[in-house]
Each structure stands twice: as C-alpha cells, then as structure tokens.
C-alpha positions as CSV (number, residue, x, y, z in Angstrom):
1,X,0.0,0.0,0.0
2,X,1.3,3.5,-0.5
3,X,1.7,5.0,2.6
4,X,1.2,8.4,1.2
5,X,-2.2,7.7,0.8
6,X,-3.2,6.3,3.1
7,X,-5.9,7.7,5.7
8,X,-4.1,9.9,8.5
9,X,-5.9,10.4,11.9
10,X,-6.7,14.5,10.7
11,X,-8.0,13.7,7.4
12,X,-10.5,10.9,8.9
13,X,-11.5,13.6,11.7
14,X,-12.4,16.5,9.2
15,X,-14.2,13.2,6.7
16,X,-16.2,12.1,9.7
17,X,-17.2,16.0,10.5
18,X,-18.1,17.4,7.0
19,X,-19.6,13.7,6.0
20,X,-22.1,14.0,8.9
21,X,-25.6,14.4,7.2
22,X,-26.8,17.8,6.7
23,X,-23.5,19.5,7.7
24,X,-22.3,20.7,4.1
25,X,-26.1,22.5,3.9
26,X,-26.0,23.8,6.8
27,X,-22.0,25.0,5.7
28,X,-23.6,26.1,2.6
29,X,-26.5,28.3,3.7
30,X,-24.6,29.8,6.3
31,X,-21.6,30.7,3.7
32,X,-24.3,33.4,2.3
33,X,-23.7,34.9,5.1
34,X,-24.5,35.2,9.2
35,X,-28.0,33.6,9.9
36,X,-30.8,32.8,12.2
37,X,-31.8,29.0,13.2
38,X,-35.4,29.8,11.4
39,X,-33.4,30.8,8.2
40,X,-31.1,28.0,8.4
41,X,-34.4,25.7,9.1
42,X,-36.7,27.2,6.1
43,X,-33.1,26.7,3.6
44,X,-33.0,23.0,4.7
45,X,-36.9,22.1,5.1
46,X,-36.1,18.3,5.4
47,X,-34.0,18.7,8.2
48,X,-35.4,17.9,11.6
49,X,-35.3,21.0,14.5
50,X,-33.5,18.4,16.9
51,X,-30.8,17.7,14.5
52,X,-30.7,21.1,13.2
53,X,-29.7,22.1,17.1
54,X,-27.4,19.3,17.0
55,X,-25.4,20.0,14.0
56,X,-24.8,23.7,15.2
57,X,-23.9,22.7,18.2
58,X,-21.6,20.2,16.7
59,X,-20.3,22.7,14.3
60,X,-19.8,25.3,17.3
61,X,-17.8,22.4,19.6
62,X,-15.7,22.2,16.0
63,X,-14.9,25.5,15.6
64,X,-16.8,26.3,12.3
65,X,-18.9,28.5,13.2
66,X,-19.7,30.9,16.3
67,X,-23.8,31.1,17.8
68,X,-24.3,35.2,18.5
69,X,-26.6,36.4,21.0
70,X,-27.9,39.4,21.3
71,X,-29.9,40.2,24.5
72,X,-33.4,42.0,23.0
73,X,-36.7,41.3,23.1
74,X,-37.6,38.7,21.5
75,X,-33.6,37.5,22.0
76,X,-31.9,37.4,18.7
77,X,-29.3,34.6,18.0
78,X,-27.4,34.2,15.3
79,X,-25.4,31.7,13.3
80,X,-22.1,32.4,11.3
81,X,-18.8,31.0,9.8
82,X,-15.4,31.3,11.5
83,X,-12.1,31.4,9.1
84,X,-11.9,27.8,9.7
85,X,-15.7,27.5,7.9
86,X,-15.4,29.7,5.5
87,X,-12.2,27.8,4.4
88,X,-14.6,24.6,3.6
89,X,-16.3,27.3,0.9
90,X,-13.7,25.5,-1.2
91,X,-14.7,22.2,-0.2
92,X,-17.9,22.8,-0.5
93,X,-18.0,24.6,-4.0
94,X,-16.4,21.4,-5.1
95,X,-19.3,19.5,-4.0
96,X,-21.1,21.6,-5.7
97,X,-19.6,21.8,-8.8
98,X,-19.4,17.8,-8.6
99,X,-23.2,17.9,-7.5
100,X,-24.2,19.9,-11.0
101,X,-22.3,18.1,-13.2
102,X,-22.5,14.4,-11.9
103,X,-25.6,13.5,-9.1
104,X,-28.2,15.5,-11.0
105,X,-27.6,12.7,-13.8
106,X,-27.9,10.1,-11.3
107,X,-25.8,7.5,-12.9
C-alpha cells in the first residue's frame, strides 16, 4: 500500500465531520452569510429542528462556526462561519460543482 495515501488520523477527523448528514447544507446556507436557526431551518426544510440544534452545536464544539446572542426582546441569536468554515467554501464549491455536473444525472 502506498503510505502516502493512506488515511491519516486528521483527514479521517475533518471526513467524519463534513460527512455527517446535513452538515455541508448547513456549511452552505450559512456561507451566504450570518443567519438565524429559522433561516437556516426554512433553507434546509427536510431537516429535523433536533438535528438542526445538533449539528450547530456540533459545528460550534468544532470550531466552524460561532452562535451570537444578542440580549433583545424577543432575544436574537445568530449563526455564522469562522475562518476555519469559511475555508470549507472550497470544499464545499467542489461539491457543488461535482453535484451539478454528476448527481443530478444520477448515474
């Protein structure tokens, strides 16, 4: 086997992260820009609300994106990238990319 390839314990960390379901939507609606969880939820309507509050919560924990709160009434809270997510724009233009040219097809 060629050791250069094969799976080091950082690439299988970031794999596991960005392969969890519904984290490169979440990535991607909230590459548009900061947002709130009701924008988030109505961009992604087949997501649940319990693991839409996981996933940002996972995502916080991981350093990809910050949760802003800003004591009002009603309290406003809201979601955005840090560098390290807005890095995996590239990663997840790729998918993207690959997503338009190849899954739509389906074969």
């Amino acid at each position: 086997m060629d050791t250069e390839r094969a799976v080091c314990e950082s690439f299988q960390r970031a794999a596991q992260l960005v392969g969890q379901r519904w984290v490169p939507q979440i990535v991607w609606v909230l590459l548009g820009g900061p947002s709130r969880y009701s924008v988030v939820r109505t961009a992604i309507p087949e997501i649940s609300d319990t693991v839409l509050s996981d996933r940002l919560r996972d995502l916080e924990s991981a350093g990809i994106l910050t949760r802003a709160v800003t004591p009002s009434t009603p309290v406003l809270i809201e979601y955005s990238l840090t560098e390290r997510g807005r890095e995996l724009a590239k990663v997840i233009d790729g998918l993207a990319t690959w997503a338009d040219r190849w899954a739509a097809t389906g074969a």
